[in-house]
N, CA, C and O atoms as a CHARMM CRD file, in Angstrom:
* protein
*
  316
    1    1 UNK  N    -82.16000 -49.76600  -9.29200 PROA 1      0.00000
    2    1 UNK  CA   -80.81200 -49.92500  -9.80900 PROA 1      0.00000
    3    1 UNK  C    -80.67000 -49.30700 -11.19800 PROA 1      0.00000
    4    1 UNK  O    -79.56600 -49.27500 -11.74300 PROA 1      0.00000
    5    2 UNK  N    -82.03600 -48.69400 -11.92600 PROA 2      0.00000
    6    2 UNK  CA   -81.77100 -48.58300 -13.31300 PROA 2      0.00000
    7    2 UNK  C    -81.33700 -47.11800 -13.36700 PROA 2      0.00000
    8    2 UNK  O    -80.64000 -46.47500 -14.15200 PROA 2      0.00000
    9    3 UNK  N    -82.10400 -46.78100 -12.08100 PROA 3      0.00000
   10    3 UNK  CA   -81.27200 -44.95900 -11.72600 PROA 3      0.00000
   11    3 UNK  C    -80.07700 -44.82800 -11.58100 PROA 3      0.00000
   12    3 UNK  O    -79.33800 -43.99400 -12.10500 PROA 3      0.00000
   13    4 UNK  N    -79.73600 -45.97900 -10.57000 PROA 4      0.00000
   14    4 UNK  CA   -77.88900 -45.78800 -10.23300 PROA 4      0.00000
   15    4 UNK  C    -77.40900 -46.08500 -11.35700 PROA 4      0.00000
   16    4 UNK  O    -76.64500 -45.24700 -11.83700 PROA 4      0.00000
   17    5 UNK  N    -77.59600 -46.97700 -11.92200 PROA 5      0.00000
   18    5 UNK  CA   -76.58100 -47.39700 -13.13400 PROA 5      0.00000
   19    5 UNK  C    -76.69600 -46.32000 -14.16600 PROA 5      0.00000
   20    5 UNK  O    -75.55900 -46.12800 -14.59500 PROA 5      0.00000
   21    6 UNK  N    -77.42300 -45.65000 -14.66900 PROA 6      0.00000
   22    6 UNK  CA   -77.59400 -44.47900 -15.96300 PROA 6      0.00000
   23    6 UNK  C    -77.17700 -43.38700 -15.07500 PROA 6      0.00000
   24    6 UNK  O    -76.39900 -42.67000 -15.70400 PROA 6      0.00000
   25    7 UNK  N    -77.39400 -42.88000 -13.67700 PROA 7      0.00000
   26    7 UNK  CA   -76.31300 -42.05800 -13.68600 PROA 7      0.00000
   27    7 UNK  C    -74.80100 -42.32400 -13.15000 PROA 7      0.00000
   28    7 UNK  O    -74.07800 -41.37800 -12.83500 PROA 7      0.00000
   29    8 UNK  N    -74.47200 -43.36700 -13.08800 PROA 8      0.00000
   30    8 UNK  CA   -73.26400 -43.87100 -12.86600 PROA 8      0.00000
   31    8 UNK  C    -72.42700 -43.31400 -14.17400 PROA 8      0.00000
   32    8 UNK  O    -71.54400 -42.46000 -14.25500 PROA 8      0.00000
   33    9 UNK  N    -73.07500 -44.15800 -15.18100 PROA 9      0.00000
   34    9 UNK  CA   -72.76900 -44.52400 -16.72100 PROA 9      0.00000
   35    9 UNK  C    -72.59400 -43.00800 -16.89900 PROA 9      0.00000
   36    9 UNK  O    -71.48500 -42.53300 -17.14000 PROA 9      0.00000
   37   10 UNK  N    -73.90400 -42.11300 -16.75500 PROA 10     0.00000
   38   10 UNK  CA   -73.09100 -40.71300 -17.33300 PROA 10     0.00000
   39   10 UNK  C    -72.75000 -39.92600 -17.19500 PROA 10     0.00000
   40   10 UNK  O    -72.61300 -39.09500 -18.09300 PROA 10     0.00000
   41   11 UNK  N    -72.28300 -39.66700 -15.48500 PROA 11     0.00000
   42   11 UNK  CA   -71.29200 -39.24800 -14.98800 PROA 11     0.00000
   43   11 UNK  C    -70.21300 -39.80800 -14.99800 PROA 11     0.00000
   44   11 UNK  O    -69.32900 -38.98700 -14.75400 PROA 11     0.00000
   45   12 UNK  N    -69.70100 -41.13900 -15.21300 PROA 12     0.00000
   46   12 UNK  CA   -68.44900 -41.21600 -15.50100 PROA 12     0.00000
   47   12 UNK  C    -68.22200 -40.92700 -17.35100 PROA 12     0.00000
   48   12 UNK  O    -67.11300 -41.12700 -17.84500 PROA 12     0.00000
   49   13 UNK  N    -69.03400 -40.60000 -17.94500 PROA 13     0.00000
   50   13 UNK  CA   -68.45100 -40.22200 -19.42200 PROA 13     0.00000
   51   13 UNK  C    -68.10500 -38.57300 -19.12800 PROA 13     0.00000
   52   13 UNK  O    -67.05100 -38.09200 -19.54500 PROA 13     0.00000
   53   14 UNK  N    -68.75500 -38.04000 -18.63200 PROA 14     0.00000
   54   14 UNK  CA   -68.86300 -36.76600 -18.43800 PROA 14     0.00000
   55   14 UNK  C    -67.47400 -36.28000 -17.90300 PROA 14     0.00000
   56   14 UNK  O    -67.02400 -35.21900 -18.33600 PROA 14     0.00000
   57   15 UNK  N    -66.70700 -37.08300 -16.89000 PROA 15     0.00000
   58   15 UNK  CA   -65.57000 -37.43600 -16.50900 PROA 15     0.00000
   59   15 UNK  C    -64.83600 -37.81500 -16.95900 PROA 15     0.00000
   60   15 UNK  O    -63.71000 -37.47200 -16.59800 PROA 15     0.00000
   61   16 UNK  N    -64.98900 -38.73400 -18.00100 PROA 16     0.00000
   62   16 UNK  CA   -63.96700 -39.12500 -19.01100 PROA 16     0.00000
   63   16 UNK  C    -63.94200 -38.11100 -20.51100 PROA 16     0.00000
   64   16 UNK  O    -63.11600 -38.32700 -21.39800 PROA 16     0.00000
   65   17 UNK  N    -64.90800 -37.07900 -20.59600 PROA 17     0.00000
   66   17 UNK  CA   -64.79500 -36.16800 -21.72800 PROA 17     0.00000
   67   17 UNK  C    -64.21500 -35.00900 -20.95200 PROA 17     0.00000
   68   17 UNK  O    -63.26800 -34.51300 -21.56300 PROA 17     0.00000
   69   18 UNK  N    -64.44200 -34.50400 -19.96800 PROA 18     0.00000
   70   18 UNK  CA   -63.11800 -33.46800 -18.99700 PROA 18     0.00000
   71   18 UNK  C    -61.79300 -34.12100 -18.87900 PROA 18     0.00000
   72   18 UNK  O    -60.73200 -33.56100 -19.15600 PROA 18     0.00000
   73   19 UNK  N    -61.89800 -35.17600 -18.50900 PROA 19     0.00000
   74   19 UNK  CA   -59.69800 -35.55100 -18.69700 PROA 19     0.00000
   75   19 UNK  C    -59.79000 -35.21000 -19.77000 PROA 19     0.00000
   76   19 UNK  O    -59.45900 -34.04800 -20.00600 PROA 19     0.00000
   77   20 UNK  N    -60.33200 -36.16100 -21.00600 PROA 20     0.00000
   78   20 UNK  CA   -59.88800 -35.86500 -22.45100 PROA 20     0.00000
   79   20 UNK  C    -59.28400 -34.71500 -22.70300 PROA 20     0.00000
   80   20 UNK  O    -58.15900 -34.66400 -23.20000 PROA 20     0.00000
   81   21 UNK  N    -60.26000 -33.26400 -22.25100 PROA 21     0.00000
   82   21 UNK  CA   -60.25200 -32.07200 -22.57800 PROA 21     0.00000
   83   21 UNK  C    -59.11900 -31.62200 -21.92300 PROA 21     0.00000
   84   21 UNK  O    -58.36000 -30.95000 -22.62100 PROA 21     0.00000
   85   22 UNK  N    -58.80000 -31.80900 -20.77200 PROA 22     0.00000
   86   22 UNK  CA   -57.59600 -31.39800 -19.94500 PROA 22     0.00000
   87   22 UNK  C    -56.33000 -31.77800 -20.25800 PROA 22     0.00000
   88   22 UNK  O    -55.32200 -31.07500 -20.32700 PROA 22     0.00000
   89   23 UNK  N    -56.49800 -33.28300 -20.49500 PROA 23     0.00000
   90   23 UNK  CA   -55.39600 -34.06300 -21.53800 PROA 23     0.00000
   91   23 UNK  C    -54.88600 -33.13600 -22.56700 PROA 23     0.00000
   92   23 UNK  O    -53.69200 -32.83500 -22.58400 PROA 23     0.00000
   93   24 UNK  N    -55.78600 -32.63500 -23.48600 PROA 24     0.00000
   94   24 UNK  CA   -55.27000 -31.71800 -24.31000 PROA 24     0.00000
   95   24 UNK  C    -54.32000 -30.43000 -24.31500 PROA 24     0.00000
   96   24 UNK  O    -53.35700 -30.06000 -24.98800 PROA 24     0.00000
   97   25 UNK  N    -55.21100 -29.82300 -23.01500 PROA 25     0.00000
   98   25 UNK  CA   -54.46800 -28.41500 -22.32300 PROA 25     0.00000
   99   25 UNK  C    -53.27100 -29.15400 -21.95600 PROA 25     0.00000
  100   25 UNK  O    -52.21400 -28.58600 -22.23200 PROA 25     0.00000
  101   26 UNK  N    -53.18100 -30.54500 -21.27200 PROA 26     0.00000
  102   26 UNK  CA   -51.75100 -31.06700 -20.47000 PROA 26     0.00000
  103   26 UNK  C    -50.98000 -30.72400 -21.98700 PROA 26     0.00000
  104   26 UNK  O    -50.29900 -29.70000 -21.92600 PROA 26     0.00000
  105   27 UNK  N    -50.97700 -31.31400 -23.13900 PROA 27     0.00000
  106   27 UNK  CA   -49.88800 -31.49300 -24.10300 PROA 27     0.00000
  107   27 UNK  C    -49.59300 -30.63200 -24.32600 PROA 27     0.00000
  108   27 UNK  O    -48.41300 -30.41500 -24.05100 PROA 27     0.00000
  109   28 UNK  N    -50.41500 -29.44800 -25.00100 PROA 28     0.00000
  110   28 UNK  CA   -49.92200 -28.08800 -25.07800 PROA 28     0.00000
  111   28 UNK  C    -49.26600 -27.38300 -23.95000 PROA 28     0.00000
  112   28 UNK  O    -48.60600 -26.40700 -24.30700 PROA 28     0.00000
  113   29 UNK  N    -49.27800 -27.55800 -23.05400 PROA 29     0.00000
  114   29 UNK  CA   -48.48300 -26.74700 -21.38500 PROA 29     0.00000
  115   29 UNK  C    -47.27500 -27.35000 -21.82400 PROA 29     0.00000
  116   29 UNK  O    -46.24500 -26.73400 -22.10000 PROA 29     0.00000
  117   30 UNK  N    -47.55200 -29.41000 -21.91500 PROA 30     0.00000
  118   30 UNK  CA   -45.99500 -29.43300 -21.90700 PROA 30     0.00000
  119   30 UNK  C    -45.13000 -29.30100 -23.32900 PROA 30     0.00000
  120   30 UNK  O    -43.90000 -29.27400 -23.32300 PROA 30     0.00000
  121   31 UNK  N    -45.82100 -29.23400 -24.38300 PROA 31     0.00000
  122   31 UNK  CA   -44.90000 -28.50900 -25.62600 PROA 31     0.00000
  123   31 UNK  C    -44.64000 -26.94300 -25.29400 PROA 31     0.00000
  124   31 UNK  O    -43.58300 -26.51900 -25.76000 PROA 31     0.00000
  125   32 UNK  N    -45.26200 -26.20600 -24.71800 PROA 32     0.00000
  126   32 UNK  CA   -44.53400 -24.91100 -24.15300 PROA 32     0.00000
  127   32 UNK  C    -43.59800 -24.92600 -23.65500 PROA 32     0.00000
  128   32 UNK  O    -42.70600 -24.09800 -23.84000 PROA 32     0.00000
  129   33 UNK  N    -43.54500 -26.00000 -22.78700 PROA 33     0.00000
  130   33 UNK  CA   -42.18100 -25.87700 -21.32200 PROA 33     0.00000
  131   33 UNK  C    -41.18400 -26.90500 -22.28900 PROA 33     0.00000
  132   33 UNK  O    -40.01900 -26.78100 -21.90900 PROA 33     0.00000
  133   34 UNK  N    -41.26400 -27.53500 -23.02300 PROA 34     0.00000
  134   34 UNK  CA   -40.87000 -28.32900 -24.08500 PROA 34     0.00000
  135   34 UNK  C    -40.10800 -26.74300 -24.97900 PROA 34     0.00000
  136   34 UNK  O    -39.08800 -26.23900 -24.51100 PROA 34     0.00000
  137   35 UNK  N    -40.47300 -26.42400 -25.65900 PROA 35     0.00000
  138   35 UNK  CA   -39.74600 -25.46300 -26.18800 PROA 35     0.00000
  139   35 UNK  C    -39.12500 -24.24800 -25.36700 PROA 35     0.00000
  140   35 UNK  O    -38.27300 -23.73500 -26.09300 PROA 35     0.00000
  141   36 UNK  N    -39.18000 -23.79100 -24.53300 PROA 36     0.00000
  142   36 UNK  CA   -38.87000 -22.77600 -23.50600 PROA 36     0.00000
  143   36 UNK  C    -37.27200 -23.81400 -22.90600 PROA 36     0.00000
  144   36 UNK  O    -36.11600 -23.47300 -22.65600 PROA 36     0.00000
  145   37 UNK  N    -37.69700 -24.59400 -22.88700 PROA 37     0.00000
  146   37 UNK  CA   -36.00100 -25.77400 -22.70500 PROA 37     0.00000
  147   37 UNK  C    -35.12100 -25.76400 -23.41900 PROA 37     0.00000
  148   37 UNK  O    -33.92600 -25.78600 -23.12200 PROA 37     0.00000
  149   38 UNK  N    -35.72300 -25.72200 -24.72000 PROA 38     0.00000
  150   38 UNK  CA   -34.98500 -25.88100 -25.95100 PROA 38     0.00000
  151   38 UNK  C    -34.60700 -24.59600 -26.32900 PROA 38     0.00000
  152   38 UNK  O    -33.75600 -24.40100 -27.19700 PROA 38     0.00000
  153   39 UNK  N    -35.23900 -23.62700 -25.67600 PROA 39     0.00000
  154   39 UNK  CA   -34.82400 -22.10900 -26.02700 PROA 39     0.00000
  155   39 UNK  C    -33.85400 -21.69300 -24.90200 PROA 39     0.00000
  156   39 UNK  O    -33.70300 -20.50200 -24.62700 PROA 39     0.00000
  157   40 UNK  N    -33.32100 -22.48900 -24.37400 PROA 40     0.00000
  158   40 UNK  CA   -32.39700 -21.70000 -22.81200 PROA 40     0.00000
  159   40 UNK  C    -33.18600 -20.71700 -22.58100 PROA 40     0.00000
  160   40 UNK  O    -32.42600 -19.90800 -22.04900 PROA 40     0.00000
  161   41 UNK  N    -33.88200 -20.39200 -22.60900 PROA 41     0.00000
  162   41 UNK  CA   -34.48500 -19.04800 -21.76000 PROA 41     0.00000
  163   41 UNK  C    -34.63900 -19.55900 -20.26000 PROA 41     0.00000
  164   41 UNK  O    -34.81400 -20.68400 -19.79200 PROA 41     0.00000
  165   42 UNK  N    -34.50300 -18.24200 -19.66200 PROA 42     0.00000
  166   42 UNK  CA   -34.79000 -18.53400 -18.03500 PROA 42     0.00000
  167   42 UNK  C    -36.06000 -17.77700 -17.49700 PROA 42     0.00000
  168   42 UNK  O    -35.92500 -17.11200 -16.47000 PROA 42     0.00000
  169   43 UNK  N    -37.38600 -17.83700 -18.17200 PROA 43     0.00000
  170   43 UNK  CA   -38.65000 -17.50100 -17.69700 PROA 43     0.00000
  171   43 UNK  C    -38.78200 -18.50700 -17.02900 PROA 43     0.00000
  172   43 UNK  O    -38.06200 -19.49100 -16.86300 PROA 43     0.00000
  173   44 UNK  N    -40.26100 -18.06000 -16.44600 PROA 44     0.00000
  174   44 UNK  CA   -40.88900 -18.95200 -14.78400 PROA 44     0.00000
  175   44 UNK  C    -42.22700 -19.69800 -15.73200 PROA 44     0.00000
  176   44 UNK  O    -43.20600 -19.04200 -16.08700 PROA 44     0.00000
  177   45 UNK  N    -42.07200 -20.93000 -15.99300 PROA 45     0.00000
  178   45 UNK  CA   -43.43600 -21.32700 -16.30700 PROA 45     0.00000
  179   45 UNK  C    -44.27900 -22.24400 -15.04900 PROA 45     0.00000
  180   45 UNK  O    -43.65900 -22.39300 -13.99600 PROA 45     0.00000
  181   46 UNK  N    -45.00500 -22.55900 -15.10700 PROA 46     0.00000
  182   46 UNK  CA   -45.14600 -23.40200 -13.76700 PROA 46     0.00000
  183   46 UNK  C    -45.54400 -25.16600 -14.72100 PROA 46     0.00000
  184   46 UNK  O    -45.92800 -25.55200 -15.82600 PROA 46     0.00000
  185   47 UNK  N    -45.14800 -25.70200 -13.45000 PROA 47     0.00000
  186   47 UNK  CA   -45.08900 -27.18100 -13.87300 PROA 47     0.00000
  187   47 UNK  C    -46.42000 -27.83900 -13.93600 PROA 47     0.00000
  188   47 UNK  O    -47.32300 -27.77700 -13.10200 PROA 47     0.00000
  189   48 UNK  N    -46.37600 -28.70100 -15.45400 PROA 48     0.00000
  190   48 UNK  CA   -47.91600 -28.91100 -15.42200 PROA 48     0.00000
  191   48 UNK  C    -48.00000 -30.85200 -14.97800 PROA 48     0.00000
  192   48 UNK  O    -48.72800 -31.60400 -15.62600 PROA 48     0.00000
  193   49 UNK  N    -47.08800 -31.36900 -13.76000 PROA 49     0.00000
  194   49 UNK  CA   -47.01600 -32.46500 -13.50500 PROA 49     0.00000
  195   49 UNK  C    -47.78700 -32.28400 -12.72900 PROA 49     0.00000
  196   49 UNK  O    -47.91100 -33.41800 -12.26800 PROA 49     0.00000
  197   50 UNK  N    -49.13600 -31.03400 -11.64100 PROA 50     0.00000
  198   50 UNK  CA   -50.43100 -31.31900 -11.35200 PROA 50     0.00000
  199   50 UNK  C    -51.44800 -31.74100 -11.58500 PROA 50     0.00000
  200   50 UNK  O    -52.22700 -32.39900 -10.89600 PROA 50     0.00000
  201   51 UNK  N    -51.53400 -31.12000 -13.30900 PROA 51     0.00000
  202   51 UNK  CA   -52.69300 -31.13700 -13.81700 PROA 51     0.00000
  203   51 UNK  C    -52.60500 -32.58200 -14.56400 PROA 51     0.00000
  204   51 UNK  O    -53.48300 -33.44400 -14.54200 PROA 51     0.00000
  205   52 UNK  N    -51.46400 -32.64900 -15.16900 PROA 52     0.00000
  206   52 UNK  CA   -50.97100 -34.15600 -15.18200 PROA 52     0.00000
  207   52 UNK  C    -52.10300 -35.34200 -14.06400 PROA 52     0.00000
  208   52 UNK  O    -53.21800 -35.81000 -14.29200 PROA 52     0.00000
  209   53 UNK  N    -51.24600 -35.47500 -12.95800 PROA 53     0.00000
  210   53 UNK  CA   -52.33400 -36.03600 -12.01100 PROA 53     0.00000
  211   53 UNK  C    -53.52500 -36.05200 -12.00800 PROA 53     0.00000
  212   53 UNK  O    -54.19000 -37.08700 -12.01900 PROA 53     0.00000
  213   54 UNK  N    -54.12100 -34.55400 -11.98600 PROA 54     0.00000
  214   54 UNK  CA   -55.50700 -34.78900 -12.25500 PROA 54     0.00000
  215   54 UNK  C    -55.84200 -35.37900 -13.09200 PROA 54     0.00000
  216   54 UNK  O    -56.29400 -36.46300 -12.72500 PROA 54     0.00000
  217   55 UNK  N    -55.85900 -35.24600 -13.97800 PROA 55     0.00000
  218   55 UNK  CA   -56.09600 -35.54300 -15.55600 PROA 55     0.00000
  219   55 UNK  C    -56.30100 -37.00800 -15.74100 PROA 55     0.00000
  220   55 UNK  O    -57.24300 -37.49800 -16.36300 PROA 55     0.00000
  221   56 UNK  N    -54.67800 -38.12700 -14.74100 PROA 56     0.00000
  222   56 UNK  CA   -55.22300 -39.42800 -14.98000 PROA 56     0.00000
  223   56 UNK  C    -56.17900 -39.51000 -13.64900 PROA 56     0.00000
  224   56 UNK  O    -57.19100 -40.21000 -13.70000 PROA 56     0.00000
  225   57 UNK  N    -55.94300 -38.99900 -12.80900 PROA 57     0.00000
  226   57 UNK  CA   -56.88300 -39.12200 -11.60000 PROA 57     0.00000
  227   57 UNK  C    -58.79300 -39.23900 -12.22400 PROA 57     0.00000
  228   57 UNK  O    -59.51300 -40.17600 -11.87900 PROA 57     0.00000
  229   58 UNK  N    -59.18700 -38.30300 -12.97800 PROA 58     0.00000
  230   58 UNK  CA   -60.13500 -37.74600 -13.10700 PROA 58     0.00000
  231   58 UNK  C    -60.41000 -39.06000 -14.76000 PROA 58     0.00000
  232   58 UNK  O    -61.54700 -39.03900 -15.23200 PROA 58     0.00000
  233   59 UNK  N    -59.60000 -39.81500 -15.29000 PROA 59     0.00000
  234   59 UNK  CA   -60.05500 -40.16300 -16.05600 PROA 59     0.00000
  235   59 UNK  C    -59.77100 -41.82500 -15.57000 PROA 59     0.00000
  236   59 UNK  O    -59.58300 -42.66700 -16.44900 PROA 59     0.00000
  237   60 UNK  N    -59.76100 -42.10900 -14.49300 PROA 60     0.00000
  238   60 UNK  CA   -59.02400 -43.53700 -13.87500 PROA 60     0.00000
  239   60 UNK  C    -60.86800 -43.47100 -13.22100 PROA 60     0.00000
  240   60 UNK  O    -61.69700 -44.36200 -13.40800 PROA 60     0.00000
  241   61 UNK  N    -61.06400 -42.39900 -12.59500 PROA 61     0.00000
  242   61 UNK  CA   -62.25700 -41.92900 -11.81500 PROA 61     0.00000
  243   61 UNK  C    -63.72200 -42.46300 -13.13000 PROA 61     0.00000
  244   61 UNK  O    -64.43400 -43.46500 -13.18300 PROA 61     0.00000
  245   62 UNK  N    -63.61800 -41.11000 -14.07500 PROA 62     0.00000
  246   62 UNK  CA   -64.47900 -42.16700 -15.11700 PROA 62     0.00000
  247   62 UNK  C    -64.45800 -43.30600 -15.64400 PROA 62     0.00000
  248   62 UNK  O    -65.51400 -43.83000 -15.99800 PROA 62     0.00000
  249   63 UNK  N    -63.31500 -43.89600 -15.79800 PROA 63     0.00000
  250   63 UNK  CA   -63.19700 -45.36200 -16.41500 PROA 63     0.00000
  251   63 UNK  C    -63.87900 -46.11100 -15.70000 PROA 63     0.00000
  252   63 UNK  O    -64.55800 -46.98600 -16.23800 PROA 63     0.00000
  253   64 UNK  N    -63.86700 -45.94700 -14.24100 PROA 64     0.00000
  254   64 UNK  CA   -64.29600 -46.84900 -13.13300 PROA 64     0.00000
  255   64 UNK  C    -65.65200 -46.20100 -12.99400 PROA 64     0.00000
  256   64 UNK  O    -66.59500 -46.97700 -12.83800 PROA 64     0.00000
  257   65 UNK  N    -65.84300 -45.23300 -13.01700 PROA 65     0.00000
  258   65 UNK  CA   -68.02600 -45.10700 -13.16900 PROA 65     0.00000
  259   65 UNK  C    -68.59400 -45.53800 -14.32600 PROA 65     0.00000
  260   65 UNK  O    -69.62200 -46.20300 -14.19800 PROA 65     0.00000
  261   66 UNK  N    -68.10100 -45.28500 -15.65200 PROA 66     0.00000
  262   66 UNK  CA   -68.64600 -45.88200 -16.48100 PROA 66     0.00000
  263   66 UNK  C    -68.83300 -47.29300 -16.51400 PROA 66     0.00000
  264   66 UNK  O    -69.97200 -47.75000 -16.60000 PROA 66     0.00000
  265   67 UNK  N    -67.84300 -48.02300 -16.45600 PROA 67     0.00000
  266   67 UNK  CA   -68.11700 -49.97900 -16.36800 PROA 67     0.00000
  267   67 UNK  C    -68.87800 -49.70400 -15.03600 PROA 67     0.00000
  268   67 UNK  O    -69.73000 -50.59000 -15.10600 PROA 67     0.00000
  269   68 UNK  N    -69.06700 -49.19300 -14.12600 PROA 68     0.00000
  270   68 UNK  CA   -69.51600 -49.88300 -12.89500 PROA 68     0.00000
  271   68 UNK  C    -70.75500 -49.60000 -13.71000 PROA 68     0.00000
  272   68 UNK  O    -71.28500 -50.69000 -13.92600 PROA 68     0.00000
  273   69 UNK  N    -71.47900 -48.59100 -14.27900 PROA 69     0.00000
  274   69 UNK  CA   -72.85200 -48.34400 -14.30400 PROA 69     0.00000
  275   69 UNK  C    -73.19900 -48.94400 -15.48400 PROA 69     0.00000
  276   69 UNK  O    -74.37200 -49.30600 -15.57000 PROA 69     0.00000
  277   70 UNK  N    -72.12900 -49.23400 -16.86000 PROA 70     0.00000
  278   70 UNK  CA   -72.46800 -50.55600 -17.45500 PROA 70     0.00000
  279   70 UNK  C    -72.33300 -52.03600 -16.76600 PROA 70     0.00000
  280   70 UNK  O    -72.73300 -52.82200 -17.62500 PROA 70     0.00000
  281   71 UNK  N    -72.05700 -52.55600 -15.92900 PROA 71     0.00000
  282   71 UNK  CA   -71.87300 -53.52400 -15.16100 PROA 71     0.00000
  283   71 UNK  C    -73.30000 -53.68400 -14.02400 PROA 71     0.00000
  284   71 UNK  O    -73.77600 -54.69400 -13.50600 PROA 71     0.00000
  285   72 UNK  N    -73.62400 -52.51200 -13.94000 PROA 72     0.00000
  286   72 UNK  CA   -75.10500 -53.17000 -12.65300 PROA 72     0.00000
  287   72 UNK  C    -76.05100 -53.24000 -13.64900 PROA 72     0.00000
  288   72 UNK  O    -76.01500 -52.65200 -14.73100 PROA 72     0.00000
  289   73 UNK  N    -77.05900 -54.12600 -13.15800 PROA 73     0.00000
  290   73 UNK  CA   -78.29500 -54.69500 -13.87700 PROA 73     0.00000
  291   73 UNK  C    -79.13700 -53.38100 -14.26800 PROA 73     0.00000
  292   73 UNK  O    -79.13200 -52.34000 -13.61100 PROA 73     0.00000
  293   74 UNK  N    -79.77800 -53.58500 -15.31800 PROA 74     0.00000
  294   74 UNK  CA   -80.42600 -52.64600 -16.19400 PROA 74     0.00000
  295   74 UNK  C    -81.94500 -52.58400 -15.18300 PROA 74     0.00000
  296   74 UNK  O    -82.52000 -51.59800 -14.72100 PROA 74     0.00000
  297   75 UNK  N    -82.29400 -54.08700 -15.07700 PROA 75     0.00000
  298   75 UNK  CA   -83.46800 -54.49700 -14.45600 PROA 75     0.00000
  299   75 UNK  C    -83.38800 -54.99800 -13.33000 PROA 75     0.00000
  300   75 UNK  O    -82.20000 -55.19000 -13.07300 PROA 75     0.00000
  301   76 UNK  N    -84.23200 -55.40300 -12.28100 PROA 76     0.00000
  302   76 UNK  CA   -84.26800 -56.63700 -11.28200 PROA 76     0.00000
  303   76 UNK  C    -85.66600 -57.25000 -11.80200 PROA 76     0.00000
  304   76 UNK  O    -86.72500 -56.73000 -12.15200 PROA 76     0.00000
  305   77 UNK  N    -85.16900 -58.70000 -11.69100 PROA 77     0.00000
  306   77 UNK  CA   -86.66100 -59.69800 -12.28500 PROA 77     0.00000
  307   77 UNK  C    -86.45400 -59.77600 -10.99400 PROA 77     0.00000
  308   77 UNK  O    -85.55300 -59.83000 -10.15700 PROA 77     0.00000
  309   78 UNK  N    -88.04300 -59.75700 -11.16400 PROA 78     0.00000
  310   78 UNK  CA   -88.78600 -60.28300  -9.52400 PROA 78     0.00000
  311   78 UNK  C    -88.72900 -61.72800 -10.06800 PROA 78     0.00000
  312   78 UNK  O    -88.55000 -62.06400 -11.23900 PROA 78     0.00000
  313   79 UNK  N    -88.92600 -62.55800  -8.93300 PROA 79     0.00000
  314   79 UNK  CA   -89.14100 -64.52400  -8.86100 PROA 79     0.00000
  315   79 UNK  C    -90.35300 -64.46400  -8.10000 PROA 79     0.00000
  316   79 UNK  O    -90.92700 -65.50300  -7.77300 PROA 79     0.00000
């Protein structure tokens, strides 16, 4: 269990430092399409309510590997 749990634990950080990172790209996409609104212009941007999804998808995903692999036993005591 001390295998599953340490790589549980750091694959879900690893997962939760990619949303982070994507999170970031999300704000900047949507302050682009955010100003491109505000500019009436009629260019084609594409909508970033995918990556959106991913983003909480992929960080709902780490939240839940990390506690699980802080949550299983470090050890098993034998009796």
């Amino acid at each position: 269990m001390q295998l599953l749990s340490r790589l549980a634990t750091a694959l879900g950080l690893i997962i939760l430092v990619v949303a982070a990172i994507l999170l970031g790209k999300d704000v900047i996409d949507i302050n682009q399409l955010h100003a491109v609104a505000n500019a009436n212009r009629s260019t084609n941007f594409p909508s970033p309510l995918n990556n959106v999804l991913i983003t909480a998808g992929l960080a709902a995903l780490g939240g839940l590997l990390t506690g699980l692999g802080l949550s299983l036993p470090a050890r098993r005591n034998p009796r």
